[in-house]
C-alpha positions in Angstrom: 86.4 131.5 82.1 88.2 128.8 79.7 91.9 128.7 79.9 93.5 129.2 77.1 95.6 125.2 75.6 98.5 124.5 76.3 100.4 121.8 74.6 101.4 118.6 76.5 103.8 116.0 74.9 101.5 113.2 72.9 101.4 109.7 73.9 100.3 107.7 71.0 100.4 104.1 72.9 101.1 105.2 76.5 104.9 104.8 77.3 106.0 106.7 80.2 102.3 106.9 81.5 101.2 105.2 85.0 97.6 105.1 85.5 96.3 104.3 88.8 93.0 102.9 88.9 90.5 103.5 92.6 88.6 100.4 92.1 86.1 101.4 95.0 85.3 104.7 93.3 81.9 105.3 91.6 80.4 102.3 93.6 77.2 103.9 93.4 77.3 104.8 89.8 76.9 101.5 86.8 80.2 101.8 84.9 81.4 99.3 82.4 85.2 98.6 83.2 87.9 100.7 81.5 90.4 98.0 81.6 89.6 96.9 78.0 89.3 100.1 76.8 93.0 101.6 77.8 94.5 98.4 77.4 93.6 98.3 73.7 94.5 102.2 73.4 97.3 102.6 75.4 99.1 99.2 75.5 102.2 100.6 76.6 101.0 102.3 79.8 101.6 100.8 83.4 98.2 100.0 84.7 98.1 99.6 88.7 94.8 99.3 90.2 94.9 100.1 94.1 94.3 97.7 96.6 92.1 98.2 99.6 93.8 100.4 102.2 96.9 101.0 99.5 98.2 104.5 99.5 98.3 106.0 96.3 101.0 108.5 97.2 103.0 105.4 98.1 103.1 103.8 94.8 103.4 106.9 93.6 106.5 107.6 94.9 107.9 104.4 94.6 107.4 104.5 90.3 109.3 108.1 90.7 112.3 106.7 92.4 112.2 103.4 89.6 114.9 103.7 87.1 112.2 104.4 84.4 110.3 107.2 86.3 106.4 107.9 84.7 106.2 111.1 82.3 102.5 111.2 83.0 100.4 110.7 86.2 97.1 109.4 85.2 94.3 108.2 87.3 90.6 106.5 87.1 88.4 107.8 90.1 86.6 110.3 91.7 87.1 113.7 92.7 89.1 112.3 95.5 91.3 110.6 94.0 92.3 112.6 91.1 92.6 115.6 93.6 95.5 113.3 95.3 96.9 112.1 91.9 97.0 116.5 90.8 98.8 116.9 94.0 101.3 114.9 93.3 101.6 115.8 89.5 102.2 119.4 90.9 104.9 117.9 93.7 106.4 116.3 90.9 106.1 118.4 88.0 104.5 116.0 85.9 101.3 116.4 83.5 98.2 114.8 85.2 95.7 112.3 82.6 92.5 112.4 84.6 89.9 109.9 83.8 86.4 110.2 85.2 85.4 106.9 87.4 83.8 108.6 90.3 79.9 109.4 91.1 80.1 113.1 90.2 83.5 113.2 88.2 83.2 117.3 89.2 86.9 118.4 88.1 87.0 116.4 84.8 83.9 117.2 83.7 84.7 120.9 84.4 87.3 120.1 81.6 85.2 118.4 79.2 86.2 115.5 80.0 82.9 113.2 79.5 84.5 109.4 79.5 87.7 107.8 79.5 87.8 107.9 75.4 87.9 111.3 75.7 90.8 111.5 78.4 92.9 109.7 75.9 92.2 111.1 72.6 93.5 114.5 74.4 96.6 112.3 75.6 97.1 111.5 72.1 96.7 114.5 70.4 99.1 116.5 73.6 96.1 118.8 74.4 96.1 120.1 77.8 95.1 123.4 79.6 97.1 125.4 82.8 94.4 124.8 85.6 94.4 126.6 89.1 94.1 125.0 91.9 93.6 125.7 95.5 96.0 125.3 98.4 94.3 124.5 101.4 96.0 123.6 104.8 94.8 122.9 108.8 96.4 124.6 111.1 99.2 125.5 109.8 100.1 122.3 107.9 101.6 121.0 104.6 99.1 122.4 102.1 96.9 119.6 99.9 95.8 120.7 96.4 91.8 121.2 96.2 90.1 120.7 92.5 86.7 122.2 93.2 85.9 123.0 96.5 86.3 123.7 100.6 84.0 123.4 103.2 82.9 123.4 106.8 79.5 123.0 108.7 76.6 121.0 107.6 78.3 119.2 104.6 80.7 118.0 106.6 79.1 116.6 109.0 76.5 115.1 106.2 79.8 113.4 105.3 81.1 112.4 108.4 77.6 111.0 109.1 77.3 109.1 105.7 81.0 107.3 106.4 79.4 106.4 109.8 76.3 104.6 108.6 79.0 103.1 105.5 77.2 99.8 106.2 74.1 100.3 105.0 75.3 100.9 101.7 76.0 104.5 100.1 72.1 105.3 99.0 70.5 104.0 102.5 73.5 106.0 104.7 72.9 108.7 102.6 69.3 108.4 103.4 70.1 107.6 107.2 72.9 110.3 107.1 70.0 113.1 106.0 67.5 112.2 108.7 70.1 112.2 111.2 71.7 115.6 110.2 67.6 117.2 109.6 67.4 116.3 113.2 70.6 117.1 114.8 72.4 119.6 112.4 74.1 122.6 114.9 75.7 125.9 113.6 79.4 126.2 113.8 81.5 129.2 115.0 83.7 130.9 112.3 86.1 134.4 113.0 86.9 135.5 109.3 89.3 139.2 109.9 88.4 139.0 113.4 85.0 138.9 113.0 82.6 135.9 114.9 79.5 134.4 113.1 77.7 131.5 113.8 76.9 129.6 110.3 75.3 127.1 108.9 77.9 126.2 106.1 81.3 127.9 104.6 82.2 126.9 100.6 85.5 128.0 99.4 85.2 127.2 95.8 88.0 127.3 93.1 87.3 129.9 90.8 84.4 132.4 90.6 80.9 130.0 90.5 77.5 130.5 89.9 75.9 133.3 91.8 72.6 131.2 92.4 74.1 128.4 94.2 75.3 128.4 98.1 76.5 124.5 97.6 79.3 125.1 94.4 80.5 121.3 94.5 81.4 122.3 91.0 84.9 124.4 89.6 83.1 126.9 86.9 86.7 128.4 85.8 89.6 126.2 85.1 91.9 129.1 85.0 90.8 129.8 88.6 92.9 132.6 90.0 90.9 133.2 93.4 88.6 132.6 95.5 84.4 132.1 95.6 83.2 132.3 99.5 80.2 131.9 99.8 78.8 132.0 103.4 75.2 130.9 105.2 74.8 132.3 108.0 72.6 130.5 110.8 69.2 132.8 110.8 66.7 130.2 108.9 66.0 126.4 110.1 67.6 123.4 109.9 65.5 122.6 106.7 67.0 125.4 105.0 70.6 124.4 106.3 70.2 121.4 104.2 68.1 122.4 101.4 71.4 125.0 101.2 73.3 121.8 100.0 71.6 121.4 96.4 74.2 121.8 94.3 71.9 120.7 91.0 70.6 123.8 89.4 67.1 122.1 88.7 67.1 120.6 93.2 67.5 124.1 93.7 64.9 126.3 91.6 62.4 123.5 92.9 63.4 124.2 96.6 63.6 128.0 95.7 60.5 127.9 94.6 58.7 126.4 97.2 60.6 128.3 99.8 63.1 126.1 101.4 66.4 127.3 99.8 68.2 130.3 102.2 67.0 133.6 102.0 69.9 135.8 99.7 70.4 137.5 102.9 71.6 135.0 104.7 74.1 134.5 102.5 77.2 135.8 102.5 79.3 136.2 99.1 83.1 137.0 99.3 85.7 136.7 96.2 89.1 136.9 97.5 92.6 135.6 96.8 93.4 133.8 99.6 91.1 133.4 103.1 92.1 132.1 107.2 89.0 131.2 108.7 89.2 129.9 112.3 86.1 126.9 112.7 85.0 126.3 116.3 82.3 123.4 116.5 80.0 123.0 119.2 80.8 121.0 122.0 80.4 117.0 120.9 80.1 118.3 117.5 82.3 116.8 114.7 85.2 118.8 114.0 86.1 118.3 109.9 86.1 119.7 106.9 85.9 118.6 103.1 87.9 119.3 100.1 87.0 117.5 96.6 84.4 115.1 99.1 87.5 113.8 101.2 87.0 114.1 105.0 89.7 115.4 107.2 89.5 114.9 110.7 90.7 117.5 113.0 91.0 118.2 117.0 87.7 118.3 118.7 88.2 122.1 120.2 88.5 123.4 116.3 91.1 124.5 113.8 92.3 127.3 111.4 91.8 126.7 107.9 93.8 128.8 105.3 93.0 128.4 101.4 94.9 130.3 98.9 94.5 130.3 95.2 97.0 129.2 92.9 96.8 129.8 89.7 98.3 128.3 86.4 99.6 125.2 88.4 98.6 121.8 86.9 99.3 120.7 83.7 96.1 118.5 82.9 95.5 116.9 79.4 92.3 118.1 78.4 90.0 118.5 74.9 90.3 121.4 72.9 87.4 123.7 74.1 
């Protein structure tokens, strides 16, 4: 469901704007630099780019406390990165310029946001739209804004497996990763209003998403005023735990056709406005979870996870739709 626009000042030659550029993001994707292309557009912005191991929050938070304090938070990355850079645009109450520089680019593109050209023409012209977001915390700590999309189980662990085989480049430890999670993949324990199920995966999108998908990487609705659960329980094969994971509509009719993707009753759709789900991992078994493809770590007996949506809480420039 579009949001409906909502005016953001216009920065014709970006003053007051601090861009913060992930240089490691998108490594897998050819990109031509962006440097050029804001420089000659926005010649008045402060351009940072990160350094390895550089917090962004950090430098963040050291611009806001600078006697000429940014109007705009903008950011060239991934999903991860801009998910940080919308958190602290909420924290600070500041509109967020998202440019896409990641491998999927899921919340801008959400927005209609196809290229950096496009991030700033909306700059320019002050169009924006209200997103919601999602507020997602670990046992009971400070919340972190989510863009797209929570989950536990078997994309997780995909992840957590991926970041382990890191040095064999992001296509072969993807590779690796698979093989290792087709042979090993375990069901986790979830309690959702007191009830126990053993499951294969758990998504907590942003927003309602499409019905056909167990896997929604993907926001559907900017406005985004609940929640889109969707639930596999652990009754099929390890096969079908990771054919689950197709979030591409065309991967999945192919593996829906041939049989592999769940069964519709093994999966478990729930649109709420706000969910606790307690996550118990077998023994030896990672214990994380993802939001907007950034890992968290948590203790090895399990955690609680609460998500609530938020709605109408991030000013984002954004095209006219």
């Amino acid at each position: 469901m579009p949001s409906a626009p909502t005016p953001l000042p216009a920065v014709e030659r970006g003053a007051g704007v601090l861009i913060l550029r992930n240089a490691l993001a998108g490594s897998a994707v050819l990109r031509s630099d962006p440097g050029p292309t804001i420089a000659d557009r926005l010649p008045d912005a402060v351009v940072r780019e990160l350094a390895e191991g550089e917090d962004l929050g950090e430098v963040v938070a050291a611009a806001m406390a600078g006697d000429a304090a940014p109007e705009v938070l903008g950011v060239y990355g991934g999903d991860g990165s801009v998910s940080r850079m919308a958190d602290l645009a909420r924290k600070y109450d500041r509109p967020l310029l998202a440019m896409p520089g990641g491998t999927f680019n899921h919340f801008v593109r959400a927005l209609g946001i196809a290229d950096v050209d496009t991030a700033i023409d909306a700059l320019q012209a002050g169009s924006g739209v209200t997103a919601g977001v999602v507020e997602a915390s670990a046992d009971g700590g400070d919340p972190v804004t989510v863009l797209n999309v929570v989950s536990v189980g078997a994309y997780p662990e995909l992840i957590e497996e991926r970041q382990r085989r890191s040095s064999l480049g992001k296509w072969l430890g993807g590779v690796a990763a698979t093989w290792g999670a087709l042979r090993s993949a375990e069901p986790i324990t979830v309690v959702l209003d007191g009830k126990r199920a053993r499951v294969w995966s758990v998504f907590v999108s942003v927003g309602r998403n499409d019905p056909e998908r167990v896997a929604t990487m993907q926001r559907q609705d900017v406005t985004a005023d609940r929640l889109d659960i969707r639930i596999h329980h652990a009754r099929g094969s390890r096969l079908r735990a990771l054919a689950s994971l197709a979030f591409g509509k065309r991967t999945a009719a192919v593996l829906r056709a041939v049989r592999l993707f769940p069964r519709d009753a093994d999966i478990e759709r729930l649109v709420l406005h706000e969910v606790e789900l307690h996550v118990r991992p077998q023994p030896g078994r990672p214990s994380v979870f993802v939001h907007d493809g950034e890992l968290v770590q948590r203790e090895p007996e399990g955690f609680t996870l609460r998500c609530e949506a938020v709605p109408s809480s991030l000013r984002v420039y954004a095209p006219a739709l």
